[in-house]
Structures are given as C-alpha cells and as structure tokens.
mmCIF file of the N, C-alpha and C atoms, coordinates in Angstrom:
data_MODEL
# 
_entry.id   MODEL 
# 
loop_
_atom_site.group_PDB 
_atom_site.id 
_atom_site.type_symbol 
_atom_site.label_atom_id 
_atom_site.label_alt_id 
_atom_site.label_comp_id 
_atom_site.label_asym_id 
_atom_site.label_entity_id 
_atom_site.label_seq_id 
_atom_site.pdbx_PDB_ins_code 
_atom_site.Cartn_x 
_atom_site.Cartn_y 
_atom_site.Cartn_z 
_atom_site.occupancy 
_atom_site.B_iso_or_equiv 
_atom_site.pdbx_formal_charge 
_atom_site.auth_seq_id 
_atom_site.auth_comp_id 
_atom_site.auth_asym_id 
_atom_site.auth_atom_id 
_atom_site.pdbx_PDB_model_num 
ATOM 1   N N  . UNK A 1 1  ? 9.061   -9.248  -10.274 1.00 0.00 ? 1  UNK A N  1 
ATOM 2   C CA . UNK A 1 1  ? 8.859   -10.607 -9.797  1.00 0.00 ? 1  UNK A CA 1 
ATOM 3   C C  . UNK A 1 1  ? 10.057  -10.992 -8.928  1.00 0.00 ? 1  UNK A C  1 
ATOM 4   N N  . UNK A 1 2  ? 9.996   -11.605 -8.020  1.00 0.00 ? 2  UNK A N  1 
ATOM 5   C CA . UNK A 1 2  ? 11.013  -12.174 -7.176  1.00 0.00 ? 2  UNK A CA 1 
ATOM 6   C C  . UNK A 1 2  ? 10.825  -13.447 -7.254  1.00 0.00 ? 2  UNK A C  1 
ATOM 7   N N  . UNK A 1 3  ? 12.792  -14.544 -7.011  1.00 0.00 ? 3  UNK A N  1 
ATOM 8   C CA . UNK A 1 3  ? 13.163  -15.404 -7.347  1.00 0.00 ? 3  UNK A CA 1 
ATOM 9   C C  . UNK A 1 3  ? 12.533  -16.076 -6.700  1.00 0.00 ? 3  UNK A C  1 
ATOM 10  N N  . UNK A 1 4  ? 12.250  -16.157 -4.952  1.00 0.00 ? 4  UNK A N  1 
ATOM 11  C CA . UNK A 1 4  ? 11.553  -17.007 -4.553  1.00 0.00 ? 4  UNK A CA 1 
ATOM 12  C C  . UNK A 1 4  ? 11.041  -16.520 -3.000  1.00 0.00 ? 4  UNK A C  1 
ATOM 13  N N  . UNK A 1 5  ? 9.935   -17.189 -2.703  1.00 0.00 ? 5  UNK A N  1 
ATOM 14  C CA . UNK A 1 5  ? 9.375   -16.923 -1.538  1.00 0.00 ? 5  UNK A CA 1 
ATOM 15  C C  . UNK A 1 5  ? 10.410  -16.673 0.058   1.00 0.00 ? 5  UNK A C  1 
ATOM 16  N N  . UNK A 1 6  ? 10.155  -15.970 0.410   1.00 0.00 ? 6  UNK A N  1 
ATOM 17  C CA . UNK A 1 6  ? 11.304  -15.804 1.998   1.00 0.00 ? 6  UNK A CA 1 
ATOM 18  C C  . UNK A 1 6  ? 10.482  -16.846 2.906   1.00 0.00 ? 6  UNK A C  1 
ATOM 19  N N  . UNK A 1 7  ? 10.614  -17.911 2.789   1.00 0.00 ? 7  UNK A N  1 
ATOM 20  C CA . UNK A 1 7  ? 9.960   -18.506 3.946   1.00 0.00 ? 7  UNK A CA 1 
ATOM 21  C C  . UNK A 1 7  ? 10.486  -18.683 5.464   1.00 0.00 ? 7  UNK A C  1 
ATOM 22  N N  . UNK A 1 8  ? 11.641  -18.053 5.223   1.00 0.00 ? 8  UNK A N  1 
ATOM 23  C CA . UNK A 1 8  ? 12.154  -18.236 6.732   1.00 0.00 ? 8  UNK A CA 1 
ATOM 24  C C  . UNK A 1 8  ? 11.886  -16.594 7.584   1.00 0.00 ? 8  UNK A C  1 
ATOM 25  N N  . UNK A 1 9  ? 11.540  -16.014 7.072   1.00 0.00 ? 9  UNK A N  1 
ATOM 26  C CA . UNK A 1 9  ? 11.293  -14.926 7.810   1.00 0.00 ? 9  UNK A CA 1 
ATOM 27  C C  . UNK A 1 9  ? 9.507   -14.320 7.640   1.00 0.00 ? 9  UNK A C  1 
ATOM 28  N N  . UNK A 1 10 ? 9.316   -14.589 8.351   1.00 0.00 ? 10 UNK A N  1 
ATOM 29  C CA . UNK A 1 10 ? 7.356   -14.364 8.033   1.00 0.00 ? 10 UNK A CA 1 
ATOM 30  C C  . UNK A 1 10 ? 7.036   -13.219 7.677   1.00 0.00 ? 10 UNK A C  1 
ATOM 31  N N  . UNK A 1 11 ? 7.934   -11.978 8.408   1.00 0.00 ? 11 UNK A N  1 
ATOM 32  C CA . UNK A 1 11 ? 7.235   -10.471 7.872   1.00 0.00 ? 11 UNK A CA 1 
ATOM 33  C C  . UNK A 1 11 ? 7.305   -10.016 6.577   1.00 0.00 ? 11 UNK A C  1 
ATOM 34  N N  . UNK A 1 12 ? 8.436   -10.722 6.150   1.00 0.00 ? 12 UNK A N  1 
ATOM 35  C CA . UNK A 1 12 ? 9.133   -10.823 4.932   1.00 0.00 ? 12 UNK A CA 1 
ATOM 36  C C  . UNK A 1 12 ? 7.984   -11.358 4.085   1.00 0.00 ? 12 UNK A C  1 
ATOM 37  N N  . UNK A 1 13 ? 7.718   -12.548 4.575   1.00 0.00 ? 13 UNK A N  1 
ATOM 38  C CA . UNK A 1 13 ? 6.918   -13.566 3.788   1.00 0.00 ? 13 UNK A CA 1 
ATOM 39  C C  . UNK A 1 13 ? 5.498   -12.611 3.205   1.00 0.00 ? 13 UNK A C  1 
ATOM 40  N N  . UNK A 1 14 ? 4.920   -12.235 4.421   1.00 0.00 ? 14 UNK A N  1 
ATOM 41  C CA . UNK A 1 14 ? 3.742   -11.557 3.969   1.00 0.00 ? 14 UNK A CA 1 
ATOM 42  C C  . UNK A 1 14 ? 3.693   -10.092 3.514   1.00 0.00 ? 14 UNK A C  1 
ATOM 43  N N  . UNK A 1 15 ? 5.252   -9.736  3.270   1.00 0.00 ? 15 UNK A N  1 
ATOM 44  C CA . UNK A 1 15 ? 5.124   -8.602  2.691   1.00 0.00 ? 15 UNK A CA 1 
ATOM 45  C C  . UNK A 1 15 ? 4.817   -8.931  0.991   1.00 0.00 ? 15 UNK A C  1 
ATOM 46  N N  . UNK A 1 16 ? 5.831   -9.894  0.825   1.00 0.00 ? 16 UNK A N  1 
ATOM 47  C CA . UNK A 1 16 ? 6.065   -10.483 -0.546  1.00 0.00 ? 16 UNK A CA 1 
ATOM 48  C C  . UNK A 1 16 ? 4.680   -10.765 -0.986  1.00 0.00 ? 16 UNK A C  1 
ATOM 49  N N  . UNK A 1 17 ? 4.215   -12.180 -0.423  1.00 0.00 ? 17 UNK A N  1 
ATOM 50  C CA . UNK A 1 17 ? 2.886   -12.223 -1.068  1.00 0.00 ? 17 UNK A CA 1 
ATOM 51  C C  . UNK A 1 17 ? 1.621   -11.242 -1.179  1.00 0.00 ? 17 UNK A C  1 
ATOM 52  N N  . UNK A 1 18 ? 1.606   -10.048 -0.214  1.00 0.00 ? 18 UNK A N  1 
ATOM 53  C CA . UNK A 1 18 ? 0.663   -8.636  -0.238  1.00 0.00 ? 18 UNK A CA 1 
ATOM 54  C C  . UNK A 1 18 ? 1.478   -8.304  -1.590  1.00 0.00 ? 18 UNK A C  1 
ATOM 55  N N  . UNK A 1 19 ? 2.546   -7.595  -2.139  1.00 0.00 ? 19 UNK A N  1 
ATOM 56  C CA . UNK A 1 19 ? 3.091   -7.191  -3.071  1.00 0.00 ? 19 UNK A CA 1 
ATOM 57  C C  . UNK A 1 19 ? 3.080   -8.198  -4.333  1.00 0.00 ? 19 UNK A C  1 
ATOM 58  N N  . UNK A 1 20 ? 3.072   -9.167  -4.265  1.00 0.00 ? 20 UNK A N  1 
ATOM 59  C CA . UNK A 1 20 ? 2.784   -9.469  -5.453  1.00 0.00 ? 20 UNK A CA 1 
ATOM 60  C C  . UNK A 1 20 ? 1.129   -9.906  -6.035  1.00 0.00 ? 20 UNK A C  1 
ATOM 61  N N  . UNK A 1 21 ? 0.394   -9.790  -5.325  1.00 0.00 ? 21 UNK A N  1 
ATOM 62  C CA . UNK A 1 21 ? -1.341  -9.658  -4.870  1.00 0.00 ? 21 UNK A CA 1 
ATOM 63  C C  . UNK A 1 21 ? -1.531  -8.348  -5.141  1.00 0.00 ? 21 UNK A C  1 
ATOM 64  N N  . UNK A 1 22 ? -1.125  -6.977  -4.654  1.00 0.00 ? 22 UNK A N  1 
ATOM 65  C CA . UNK A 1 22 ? -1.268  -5.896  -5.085  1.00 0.00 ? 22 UNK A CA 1 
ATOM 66  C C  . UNK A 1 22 ? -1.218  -5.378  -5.981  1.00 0.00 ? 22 UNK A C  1 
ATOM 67  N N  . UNK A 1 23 ? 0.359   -5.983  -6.358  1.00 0.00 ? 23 UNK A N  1 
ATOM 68  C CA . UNK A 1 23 ? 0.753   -5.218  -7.999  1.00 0.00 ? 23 UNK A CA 1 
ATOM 69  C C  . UNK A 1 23 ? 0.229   -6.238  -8.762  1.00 0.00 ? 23 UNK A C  1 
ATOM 70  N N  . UNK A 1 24 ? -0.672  -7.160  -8.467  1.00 0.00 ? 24 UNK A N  1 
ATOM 71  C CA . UNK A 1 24 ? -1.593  -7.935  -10.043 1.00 0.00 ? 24 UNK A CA 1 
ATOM 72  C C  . UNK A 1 24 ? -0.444  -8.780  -10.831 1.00 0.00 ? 24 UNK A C  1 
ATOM 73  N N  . UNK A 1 25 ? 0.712   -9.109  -10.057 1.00 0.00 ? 25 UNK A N  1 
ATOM 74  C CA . UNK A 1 25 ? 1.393   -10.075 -10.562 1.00 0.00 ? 25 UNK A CA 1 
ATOM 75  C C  . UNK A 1 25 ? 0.801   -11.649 -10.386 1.00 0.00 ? 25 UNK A C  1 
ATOM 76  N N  . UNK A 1 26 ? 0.142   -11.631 -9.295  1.00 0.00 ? 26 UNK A N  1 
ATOM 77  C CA . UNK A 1 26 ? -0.837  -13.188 -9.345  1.00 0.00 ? 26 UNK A CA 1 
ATOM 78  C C  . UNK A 1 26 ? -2.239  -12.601 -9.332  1.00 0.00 ? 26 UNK A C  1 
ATOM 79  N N  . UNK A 1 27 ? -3.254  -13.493 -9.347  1.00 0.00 ? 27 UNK A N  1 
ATOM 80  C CA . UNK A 1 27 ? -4.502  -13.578 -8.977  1.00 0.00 ? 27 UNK A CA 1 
ATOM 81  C C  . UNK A 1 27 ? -5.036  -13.884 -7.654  1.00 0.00 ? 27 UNK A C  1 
ATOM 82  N N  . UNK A 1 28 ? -4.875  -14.625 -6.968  1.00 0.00 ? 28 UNK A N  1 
ATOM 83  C CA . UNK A 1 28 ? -4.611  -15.101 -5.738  1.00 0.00 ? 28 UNK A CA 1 
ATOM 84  C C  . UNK A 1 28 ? -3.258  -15.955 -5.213  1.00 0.00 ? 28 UNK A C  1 
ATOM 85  N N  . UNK A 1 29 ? -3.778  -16.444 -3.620  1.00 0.00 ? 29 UNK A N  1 
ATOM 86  C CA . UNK A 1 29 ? -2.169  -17.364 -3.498  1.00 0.00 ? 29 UNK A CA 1 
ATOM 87  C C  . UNK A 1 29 ? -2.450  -18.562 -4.014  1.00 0.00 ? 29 UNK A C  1 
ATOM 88  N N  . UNK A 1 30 ? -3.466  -19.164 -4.577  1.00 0.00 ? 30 UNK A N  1 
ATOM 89  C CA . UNK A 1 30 ? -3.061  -20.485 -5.267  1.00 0.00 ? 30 UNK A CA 1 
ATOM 90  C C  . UNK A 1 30 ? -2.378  -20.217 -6.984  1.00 0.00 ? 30 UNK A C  1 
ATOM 91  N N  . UNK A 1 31 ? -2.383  -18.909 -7.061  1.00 0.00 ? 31 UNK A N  1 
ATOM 92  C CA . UNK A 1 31 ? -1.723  -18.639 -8.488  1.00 0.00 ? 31 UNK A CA 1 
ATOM 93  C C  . UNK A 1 31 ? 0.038   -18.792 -7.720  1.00 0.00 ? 31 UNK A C  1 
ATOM 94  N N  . UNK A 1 32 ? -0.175  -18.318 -6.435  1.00 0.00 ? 32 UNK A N  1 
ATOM 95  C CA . UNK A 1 32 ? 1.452   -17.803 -6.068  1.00 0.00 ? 32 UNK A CA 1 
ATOM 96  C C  . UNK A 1 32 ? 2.138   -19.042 -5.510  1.00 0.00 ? 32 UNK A C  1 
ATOM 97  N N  . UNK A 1 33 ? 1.708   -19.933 -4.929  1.00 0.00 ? 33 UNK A N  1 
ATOM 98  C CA . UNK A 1 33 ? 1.772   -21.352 -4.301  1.00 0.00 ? 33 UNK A CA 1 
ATOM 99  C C  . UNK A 1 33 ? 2.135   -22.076 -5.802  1.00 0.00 ? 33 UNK A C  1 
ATOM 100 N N  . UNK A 1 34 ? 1.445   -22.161 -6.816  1.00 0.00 ? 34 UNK A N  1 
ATOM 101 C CA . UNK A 1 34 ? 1.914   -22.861 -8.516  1.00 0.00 ? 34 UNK A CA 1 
ATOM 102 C C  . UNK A 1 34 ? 2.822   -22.274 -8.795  1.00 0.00 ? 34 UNK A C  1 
ATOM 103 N N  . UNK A 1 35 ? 3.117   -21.274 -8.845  1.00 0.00 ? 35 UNK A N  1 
ATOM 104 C CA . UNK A 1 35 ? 4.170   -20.641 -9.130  1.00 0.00 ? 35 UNK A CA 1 
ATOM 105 C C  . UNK A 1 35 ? 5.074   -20.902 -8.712  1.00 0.00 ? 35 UNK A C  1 
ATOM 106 N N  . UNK A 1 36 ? 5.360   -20.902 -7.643  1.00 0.00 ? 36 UNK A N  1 
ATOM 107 C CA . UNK A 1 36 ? 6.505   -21.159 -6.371  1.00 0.00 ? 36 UNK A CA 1 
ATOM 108 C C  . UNK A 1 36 ? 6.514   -22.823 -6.218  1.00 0.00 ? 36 UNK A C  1 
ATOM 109 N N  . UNK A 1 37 ? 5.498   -23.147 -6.507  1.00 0.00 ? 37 UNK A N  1 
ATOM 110 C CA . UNK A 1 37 ? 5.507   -24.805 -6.367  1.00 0.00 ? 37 UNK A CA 1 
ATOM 111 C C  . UNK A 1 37 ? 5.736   -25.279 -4.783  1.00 0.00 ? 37 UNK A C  1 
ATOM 112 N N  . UNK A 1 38 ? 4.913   -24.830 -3.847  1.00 0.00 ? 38 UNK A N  1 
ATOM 113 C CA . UNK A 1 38 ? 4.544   -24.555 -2.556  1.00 0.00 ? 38 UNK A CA 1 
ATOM 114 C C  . UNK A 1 38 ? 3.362   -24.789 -2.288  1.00 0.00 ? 38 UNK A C  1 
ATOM 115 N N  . UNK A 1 39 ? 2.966   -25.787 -1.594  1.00 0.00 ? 39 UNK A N  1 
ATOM 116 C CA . UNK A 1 39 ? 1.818   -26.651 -1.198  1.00 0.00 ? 39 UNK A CA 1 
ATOM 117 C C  . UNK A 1 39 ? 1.037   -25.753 -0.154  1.00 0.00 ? 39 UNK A C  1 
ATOM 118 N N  . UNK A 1 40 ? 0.029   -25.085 -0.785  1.00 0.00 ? 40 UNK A N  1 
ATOM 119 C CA . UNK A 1 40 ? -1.054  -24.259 0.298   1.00 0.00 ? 40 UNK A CA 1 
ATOM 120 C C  . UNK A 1 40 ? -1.115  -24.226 1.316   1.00 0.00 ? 40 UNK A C  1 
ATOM 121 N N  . UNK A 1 41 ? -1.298  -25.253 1.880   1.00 0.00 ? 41 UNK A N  1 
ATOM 122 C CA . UNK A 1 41 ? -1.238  -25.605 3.326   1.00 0.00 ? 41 UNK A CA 1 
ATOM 123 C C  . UNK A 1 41 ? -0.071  -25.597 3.765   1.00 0.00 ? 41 UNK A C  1 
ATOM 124 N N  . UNK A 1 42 ? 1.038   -25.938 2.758   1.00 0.00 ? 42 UNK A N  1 
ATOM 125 C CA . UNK A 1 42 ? 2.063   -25.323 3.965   1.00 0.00 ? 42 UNK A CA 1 
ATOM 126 C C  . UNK A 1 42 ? 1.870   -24.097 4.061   1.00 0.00 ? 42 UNK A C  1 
ATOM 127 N N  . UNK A 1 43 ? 2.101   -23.424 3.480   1.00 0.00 ? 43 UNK A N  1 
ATOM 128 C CA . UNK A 1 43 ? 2.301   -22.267 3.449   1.00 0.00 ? 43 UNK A CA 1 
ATOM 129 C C  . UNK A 1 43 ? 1.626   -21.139 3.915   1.00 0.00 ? 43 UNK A C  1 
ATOM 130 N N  . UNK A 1 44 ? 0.136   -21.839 4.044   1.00 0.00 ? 44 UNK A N  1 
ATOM 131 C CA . UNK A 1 44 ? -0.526  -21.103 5.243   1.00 0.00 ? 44 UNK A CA 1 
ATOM 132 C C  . UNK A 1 44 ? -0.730  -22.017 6.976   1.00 0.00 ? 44 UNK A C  1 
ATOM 133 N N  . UNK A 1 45 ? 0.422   -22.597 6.961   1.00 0.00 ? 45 UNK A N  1 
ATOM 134 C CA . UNK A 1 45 ? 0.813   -23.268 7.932   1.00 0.00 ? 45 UNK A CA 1 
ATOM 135 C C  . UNK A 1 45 ? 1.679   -22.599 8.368   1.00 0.00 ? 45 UNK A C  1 
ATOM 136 N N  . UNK A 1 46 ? 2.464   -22.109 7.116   1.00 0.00 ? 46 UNK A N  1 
ATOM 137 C CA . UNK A 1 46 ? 3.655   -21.328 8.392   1.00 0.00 ? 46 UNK A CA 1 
ATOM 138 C C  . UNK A 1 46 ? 3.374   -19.942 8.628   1.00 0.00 ? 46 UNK A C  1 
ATOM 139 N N  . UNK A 1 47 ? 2.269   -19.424 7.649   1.00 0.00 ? 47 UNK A N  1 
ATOM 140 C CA . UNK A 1 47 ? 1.532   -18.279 8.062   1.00 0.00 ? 47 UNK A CA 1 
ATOM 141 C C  . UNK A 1 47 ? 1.210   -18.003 8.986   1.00 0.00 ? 47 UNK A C  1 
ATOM 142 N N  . UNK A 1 48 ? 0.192   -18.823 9.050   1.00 0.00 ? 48 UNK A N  1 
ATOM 143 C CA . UNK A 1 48 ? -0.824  -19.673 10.933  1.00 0.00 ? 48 UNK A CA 1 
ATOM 144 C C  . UNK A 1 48 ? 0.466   -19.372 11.897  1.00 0.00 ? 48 UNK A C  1 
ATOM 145 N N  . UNK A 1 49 ? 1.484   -20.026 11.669  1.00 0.00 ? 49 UNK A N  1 
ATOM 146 C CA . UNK A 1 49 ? 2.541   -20.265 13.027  1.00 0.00 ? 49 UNK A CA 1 
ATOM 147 C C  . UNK A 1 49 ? 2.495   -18.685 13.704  1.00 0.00 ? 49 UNK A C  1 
ATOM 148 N N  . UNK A 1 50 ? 1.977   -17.867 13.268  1.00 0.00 ? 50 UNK A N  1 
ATOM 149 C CA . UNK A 1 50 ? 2.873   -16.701 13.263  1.00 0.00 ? 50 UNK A CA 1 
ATOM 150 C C  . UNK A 1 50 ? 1.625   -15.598 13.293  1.00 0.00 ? 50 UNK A C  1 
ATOM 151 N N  . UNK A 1 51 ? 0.453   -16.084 13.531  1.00 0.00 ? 51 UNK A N  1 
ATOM 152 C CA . UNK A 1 51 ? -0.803  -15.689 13.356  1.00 0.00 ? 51 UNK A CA 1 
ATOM 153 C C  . UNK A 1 51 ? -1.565  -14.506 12.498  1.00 0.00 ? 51 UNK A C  1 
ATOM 154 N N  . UNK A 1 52 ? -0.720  -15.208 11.214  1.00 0.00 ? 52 UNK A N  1 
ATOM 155 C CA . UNK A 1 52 ? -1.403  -14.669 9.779   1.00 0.00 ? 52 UNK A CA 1 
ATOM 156 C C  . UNK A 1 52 ? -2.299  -15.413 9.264   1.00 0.00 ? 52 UNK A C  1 
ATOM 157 N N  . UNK A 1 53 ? -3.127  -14.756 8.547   1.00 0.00 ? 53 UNK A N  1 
ATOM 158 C CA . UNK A 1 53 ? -3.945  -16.138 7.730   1.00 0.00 ? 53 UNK A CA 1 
ATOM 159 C C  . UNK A 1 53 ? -4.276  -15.025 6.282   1.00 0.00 ? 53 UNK A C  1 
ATOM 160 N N  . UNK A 1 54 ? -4.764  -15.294 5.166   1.00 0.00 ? 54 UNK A N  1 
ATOM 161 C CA . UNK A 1 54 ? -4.653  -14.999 3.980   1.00 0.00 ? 54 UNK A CA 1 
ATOM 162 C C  . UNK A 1 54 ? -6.644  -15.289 4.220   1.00 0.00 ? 54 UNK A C  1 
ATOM 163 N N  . UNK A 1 55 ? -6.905  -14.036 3.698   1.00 0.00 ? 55 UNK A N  1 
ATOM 164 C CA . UNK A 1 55 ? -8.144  -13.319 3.228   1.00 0.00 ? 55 UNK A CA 1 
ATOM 165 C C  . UNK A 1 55 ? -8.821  -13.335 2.216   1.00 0.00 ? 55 UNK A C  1 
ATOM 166 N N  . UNK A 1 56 ? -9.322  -14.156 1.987   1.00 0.00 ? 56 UNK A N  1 
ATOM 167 C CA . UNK A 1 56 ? -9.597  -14.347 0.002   1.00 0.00 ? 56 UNK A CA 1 
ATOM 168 C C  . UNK A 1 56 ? -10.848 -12.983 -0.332  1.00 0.00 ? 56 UNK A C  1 
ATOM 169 N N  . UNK A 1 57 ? -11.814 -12.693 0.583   1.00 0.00 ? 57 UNK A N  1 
ATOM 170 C CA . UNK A 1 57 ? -12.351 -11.612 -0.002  1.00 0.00 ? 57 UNK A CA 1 
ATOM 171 C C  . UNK A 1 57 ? -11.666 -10.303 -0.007  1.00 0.00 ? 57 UNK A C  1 
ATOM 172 N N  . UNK A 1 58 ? -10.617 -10.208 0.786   1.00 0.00 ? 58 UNK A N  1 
ATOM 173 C CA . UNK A 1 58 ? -9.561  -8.825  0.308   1.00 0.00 ? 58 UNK A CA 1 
ATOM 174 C C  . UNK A 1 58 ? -8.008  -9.426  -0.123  1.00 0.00 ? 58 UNK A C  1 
ATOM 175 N N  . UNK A 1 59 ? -8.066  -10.379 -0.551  1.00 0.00 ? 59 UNK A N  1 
ATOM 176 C CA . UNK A 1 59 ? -7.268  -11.090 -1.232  1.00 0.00 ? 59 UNK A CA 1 
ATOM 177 C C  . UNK A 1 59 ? -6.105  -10.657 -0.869  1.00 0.00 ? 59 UNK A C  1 
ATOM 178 N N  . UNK A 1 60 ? -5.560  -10.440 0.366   1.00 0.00 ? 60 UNK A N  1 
ATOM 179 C CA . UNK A 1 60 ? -4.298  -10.196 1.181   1.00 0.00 ? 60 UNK A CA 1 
ATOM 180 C C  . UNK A 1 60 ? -3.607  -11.448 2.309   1.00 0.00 ? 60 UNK A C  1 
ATOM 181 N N  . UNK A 1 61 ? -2.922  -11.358 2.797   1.00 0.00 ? 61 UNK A N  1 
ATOM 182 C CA . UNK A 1 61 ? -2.908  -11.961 4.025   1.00 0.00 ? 61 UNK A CA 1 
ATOM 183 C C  . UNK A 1 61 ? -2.408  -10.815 5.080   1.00 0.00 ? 61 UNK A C  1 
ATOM 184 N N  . UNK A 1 62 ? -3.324  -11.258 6.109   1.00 0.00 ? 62 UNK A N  1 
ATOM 185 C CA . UNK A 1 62 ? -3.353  -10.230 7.320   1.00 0.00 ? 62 UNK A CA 1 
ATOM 186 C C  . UNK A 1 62 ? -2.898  -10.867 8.606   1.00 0.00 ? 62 UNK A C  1 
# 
C-alpha cells in the first residue's frame, strides 16, 4: 500500500492507481478516492488534464 496518491506527476499517478487495481488492493477508484479521501472528479479531472480517463469495464485507467 502506498502513503498517498502522486498527484503532481500524472504518469506516476496512473501507474499507482493501475497497481493498486491490479494487485486487488481496491475494488475500483471509488474504493481508492475513500481511501485517499479525494473527490472523483477531481481526480479524474486531473486525469482528463492529461488525457487519461479510468475504464470501469477493465477497471484501469488508460
């Protein structure tokens, strides 16, 4: 588990949340957003900035 989300670096960002989605440490990102206590929309706001968006039927962000 890691202390907290990298939000200042995006590749970073979506490595983290693929890895913790992979290894079955969350369920999805609204398990990882409660966790982190990180409001969805931001967070796929700053995804978006950067033209990621999070996949709920392959439960990644791409």
């Amino acid at each position: 588990m890691i202390d907290h989300l990298p939000l200042s670096d995006t590749a970073m960002l979506v490595s983290a949340i693929n890895r913790l989605l992979r290894d079955g440490e969350f369920e999805d990102l609204d398990d990882i957003c409660s966790y982190y206590e990180i409001p969805r929309g931001e967070l796929e706001e700053k995804l978006g900035s950067q033209g990621f968006q999070y996949d709920e039927a392959l439960n990644s962000v791409r």
